[in-house]
DOMARKE-198905 format. One record per residue (C-alpha): x, y, z. Coordinates in steps of 0.25 Angstrom, whole numbers, padded with zeros to 4 digits, always signed. Layout:
<rs>
XYZ ...
</rs>
This chain:
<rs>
+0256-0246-0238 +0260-0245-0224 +0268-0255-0215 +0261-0257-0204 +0268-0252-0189 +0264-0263-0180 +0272-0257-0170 +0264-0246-0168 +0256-0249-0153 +0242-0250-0155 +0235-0240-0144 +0227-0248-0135 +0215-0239-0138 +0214-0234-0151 +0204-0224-0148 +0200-0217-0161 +0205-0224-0172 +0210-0218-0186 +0209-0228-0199 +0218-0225-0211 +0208-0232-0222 +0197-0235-0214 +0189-0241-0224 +0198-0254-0228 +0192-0267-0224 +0201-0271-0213 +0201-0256-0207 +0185-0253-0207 +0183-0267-0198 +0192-0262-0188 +0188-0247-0188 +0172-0253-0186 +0177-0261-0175 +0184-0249-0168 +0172-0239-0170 +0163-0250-0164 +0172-0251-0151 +0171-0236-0149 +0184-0230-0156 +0182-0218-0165 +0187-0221-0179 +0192-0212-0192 +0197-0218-0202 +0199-0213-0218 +0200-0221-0231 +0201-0218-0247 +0186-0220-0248 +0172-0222-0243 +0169-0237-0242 +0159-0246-0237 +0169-0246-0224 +0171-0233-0223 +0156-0230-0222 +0153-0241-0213 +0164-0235-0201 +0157-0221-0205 +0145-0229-0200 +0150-0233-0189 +0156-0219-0183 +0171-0219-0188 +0175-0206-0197 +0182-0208-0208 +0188-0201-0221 +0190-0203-0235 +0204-0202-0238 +0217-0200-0232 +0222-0189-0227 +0229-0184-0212 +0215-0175-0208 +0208-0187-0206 +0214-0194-0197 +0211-0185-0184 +0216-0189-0171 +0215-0203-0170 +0222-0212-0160 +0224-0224-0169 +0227-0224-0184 +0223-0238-0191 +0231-0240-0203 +0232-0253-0214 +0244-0256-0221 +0238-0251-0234 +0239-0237-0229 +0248-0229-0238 +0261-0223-0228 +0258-0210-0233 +0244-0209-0227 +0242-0196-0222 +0233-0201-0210 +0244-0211-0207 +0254-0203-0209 +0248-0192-0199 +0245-0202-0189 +0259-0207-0188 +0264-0194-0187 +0255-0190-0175 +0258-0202-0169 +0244-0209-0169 +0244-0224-0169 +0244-0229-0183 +0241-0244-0181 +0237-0256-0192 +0225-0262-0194 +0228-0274-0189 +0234-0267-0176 +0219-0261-0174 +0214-0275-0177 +0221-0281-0168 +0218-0271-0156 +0204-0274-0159 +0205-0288-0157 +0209-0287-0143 +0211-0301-0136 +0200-0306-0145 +0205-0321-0152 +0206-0318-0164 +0204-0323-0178 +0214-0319-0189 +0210-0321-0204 +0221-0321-0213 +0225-0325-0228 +0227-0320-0242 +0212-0321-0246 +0198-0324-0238 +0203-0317-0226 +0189-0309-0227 +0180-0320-0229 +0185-0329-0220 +0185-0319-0209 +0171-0316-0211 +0168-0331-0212 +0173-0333-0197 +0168-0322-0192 +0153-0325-0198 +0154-0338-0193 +0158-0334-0179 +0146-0326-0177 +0137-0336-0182 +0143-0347-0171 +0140-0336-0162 +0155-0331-0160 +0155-0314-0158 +0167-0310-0165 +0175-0298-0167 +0180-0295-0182 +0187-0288-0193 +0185-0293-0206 +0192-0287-0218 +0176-0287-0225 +0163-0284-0222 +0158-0299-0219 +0143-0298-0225 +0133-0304-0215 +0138-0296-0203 +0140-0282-0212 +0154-0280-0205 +0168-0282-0206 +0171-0281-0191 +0165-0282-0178 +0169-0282-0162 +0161-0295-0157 +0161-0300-0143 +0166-0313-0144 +0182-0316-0143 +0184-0320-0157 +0191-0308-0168 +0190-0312-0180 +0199-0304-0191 +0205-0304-0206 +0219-0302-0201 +0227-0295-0214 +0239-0302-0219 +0243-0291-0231 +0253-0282-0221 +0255-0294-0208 +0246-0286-0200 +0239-0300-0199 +0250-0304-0189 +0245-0294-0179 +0234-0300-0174 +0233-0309-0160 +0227-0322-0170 +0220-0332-0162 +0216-0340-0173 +0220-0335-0188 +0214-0340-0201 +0221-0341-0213 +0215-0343-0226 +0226-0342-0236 +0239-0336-0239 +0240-0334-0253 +0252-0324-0256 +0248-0310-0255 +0254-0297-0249 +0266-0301-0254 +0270-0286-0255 +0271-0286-0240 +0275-0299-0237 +0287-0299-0247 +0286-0314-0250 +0275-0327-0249 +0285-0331-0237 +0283-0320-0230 +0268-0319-0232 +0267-0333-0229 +0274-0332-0215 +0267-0321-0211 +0253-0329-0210 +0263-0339-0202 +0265-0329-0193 +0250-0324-0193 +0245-0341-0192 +0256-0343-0181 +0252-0332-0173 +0237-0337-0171 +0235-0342-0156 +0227-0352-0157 +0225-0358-0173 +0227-0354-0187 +0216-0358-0199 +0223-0359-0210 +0221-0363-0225 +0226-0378-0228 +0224-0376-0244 +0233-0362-0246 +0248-0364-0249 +0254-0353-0241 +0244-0357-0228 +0248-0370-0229 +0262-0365-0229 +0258-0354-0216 +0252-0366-0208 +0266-0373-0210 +0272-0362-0205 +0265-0362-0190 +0269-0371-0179 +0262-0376-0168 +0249-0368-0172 +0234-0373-0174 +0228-0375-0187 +0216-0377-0194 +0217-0379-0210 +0205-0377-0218 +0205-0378-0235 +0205-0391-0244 +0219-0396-0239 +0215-0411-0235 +0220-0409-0220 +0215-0398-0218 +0206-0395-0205 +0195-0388-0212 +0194-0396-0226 +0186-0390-0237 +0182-0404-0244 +0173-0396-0255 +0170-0383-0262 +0159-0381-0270 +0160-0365-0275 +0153-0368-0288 +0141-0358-0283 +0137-0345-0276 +0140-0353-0263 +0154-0360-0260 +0151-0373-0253 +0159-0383-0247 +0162-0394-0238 +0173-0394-0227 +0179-0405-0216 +0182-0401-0202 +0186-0409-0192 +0181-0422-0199 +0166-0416-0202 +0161-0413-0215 +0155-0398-0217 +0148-0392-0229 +0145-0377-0231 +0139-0366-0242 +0145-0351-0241 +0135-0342-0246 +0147-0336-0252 +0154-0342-0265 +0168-0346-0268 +0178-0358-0264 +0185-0348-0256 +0175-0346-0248 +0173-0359-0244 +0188-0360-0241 +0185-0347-0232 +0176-0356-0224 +0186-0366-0219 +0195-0358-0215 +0185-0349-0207 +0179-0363-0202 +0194-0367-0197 +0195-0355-0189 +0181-0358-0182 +0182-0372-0183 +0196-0368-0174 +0188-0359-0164 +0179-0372-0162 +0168-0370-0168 +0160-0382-0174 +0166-0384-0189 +0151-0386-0196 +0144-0374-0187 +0157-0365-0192 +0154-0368-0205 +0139-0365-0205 +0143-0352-0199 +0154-0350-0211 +0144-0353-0221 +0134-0339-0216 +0146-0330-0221 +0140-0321-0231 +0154-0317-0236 +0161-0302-0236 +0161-0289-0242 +0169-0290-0255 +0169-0305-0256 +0162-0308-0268 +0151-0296-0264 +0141-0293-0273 +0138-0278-0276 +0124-0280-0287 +0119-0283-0300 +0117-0276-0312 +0112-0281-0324 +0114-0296-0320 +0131-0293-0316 +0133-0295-0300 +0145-0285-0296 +0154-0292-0285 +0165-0287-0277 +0177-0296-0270 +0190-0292-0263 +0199-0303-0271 +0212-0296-0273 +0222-0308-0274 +0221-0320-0285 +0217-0329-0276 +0207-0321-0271 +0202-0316-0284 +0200-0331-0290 +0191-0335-0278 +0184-0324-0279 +0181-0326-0295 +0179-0340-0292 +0169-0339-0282 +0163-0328-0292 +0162-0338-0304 +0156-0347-0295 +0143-0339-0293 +0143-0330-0307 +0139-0344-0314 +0139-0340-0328 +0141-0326-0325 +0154-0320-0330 +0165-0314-0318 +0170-0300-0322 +0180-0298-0312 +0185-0282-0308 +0199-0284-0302 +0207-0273-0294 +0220-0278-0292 +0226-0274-0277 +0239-0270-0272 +0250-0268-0285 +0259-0278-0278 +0247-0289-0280 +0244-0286-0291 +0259-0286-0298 +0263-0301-0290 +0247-0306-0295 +0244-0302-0306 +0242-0315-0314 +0238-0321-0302 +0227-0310-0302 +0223-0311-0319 +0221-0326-0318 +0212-0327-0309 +0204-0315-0314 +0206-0321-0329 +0202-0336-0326 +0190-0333-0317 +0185-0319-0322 +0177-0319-0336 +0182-0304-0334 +0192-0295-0327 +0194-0281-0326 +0207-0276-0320 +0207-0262-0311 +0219-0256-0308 +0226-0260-0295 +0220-0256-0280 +0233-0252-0275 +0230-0251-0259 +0242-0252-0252 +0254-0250-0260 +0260-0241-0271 +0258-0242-0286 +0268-0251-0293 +0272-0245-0307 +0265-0255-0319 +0257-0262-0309 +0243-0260-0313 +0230-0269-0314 +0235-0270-0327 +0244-0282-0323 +0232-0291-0319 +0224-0288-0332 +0238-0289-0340 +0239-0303-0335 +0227-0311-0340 +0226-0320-0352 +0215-0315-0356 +0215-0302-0359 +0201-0300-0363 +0196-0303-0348 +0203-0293-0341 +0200-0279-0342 +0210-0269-0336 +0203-0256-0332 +0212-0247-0324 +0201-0236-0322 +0191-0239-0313 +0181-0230-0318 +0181-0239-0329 +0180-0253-0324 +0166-0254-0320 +0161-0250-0335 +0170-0262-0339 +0166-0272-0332 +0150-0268-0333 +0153-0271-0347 +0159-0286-0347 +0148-0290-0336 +0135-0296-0343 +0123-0301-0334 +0127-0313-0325 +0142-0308-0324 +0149-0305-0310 +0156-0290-0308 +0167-0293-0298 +0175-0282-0292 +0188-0290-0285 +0199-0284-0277 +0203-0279-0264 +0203-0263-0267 +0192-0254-0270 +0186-0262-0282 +0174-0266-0275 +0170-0249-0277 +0168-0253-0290 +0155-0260-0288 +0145-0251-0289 +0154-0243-0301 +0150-0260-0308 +0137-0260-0304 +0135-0246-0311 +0143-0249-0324 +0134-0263-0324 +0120-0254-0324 +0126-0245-0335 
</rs>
């Protein structure tokens, strides 16, 4: 992966714009958002998404694969840290001299004096920011906003809007999070992750000081979550508004109920007693409502007409997403790619299979993660899986590591006969078809490519 030059000036017009991997989640909101105030865009990526087709849509010209012929004659290169440092297009574009700016940089031109609102955390980043942002349309608000998903009810991940408010996932994996001008942050959690980058859980853990700190005006943040606890001990003289379980906090969740296809709950804001039903499942969810509430309930809004407008949130593309049904076995899709994503995600699954079985298809991401969580990873998939197949390892942004395979994850379980290592992934869907039997849920999990592997199920469930 690249180390991100922050130094470099960003130009104060872009003009047309050059995006190395185009298609990532992060990079296709803001490329959207660019084509839609008149700049010319071009980007390349390793393969034709969704994303990809949806900018094509929309006017922007872009290539599958990399090479130094597509990248033209831009006047701003945007780059994320997961770009290897050989790119050619990088490569060329430093060596003529373009601009070669992160992404966060272009984010952060695009939000302009806007106040905005930073989402950060180890998990439900996605979800939460979707949350406000559905929410603050539905109180009438006009925001603008980059999401790191497509948020479903509004089709988009990113939109310029006409009111003051921004509202974006601000990315704690490189410290590109620290570059924004944060009016009011949320922080939903910080469980230890990038901790490749970070070097240490200190480290990591000072850095979202630094990001809560710098926020102008307050900071939501997790009362329930060890190291946000530890973060909000960290600031000084700085508004807060704690949500979770924790006895004092400001937004209290006083009941879950995720027994069913819908999480439902009860809250305490400001003395008053609140009940809600997501139309999503899952106690993670309803944990992502208060802190999304905290953040409006901060902005002044009226705590039970915030929540109503939470409750409307239809969730996001691959969050528990369902692809079809074939022979009485549902194929879902979910990002989860760290344990304690992964066991909300199963959890929430199990809630709504009943006496289906759960036949999870795991692709681990990043060797680093994979090597410090393994166990971490096989207990979560052993205790709340019935089944587990094991792919090999989405490697992203860094190099292999000798021995460090998928292998590690499915060597770890107990129980041998649950897991199912399949390195091939030609082979996978065939497996899995097999285990499912009618009344089962297919899960595709992981933050790579694995949710490509849908339609490949579907097809191995008809045959």
């Amino acid at each position: 992966m690249i180390k991100p030059d922050f130094t470099q000036q960003v130009p104060e017009d872009l003009g047309t714009v050059h995006f190395v991997g185009i298609g990532g989640s992060g990079m296709s909101g803001i490329a959207a958002m660019l084509i839609g105030l008149g700049h010319k865009v071009t980007g390349s990526d390793l393969r034709d998404t969704s994303n990809v087709a949806h900018l094509r849509s929309l006017g922007a010209e872009i290539f599958i694969g990399h090479d130094a012929n597509h990248l033209g004659n831009p006047d701003t290169v945007v780059v994320t840290s997961a770009l290897w440092p050989t790119n050619p297009e990088y490569l060329l574009a430093k060596e003529r001299g373009i601009p070669v700016i992160h992404r966060s940089q272009a984010l952060a031109y695009l939000t302009g004096k806007k106040r905005v609102i930073a989402v950060a955390g180890a998990h439900g980043k996605t979800t939460s920011t979707g949350m406000i942002i559905t929410a603050l349309l539905e109180l009438g608000e006009d925001p603008s906003f980059v999401n790191g998903g497509v948020i479903a009810a509004l089709g988009s991940s990113s939109a310029a809007g006409s009111g003051e408010l921004f509202v974006i996932e601000a990315d704690e994996s490189d410290g590109s999070f620290l570059h924004y001008d944060t009016a009011m942050a949320l922080i939903t959690n910080v469980d230890p992750d990038h901790l490749d980058h970070y070097g240490s859980l200190e480290a990591f853990e000072a850095e979202f000081g630094k990001f809560a700190q710098g926020a102008r005006e307050f900071v939501a943040i997790s009362a329930d979550d060890p190291g946000a606890v530890r973060v909000t001990g960290l600031l000084k003289d700085k508004r807060t508004i704690t949500f979770g379980r924790a006895a004092g906090a400001d937004v209290r969740l006083t009941r879950i109920d995720a027994s069913g296809a819908r999480v439902n709950f009860d809250l305490e804001v400001g003395g008053k007693s609140l009940s809600a039903e997501l139309s999503v499942p899952g106690e993670h969810n309803a944990i992502n409502t208060a802190g999304a509430l905290a953040v409006l309930v901060g902005l002044g809004h009226d705590a039970a007409a915030a929540l109503q407008a939470i409750a409307g949130f239809g969730g996001t593309e691959r969050r528990f997403e369902l692809h079809g049904e074939v022979r009485g076995v549902k194929v879902y899709d979910d990002f989860a790619h760290h344990p304690t994503e992964v066991a909300a995600a199963l959890k929430a699954a199990r809630a709504v299979v009943g006496d289906g079985r759960l036949i999870t298809v795991f692709q681990p991401h990043l060797y680093s993660r994979t090597r410090l969580m393994k166990n971490e990873f096989a207990h979560e998939l052993e205790q709340l899986s019935d089944e587990v197949v094991v792919l090999d390892i989405y490697a992203a942004r860094e190099d292999p590591e000798p021995g460090v395979t998928g292998a590690l994850v499915s060597d770890a379980f107990e129980n041998q006969a649950k897991v199912h290592y399949v390195p091939e992934w030609d082979d996978a869907p065939a497996v899995a078809a097999k285990l499912a039997r009618e009344g089962d849920f297919i899960i595709t999990m992981g933050c790579g490519d694995v949710y490509r592997m849908c339609p490949q199920l579907l097809a191995a469930l008809k045959a």
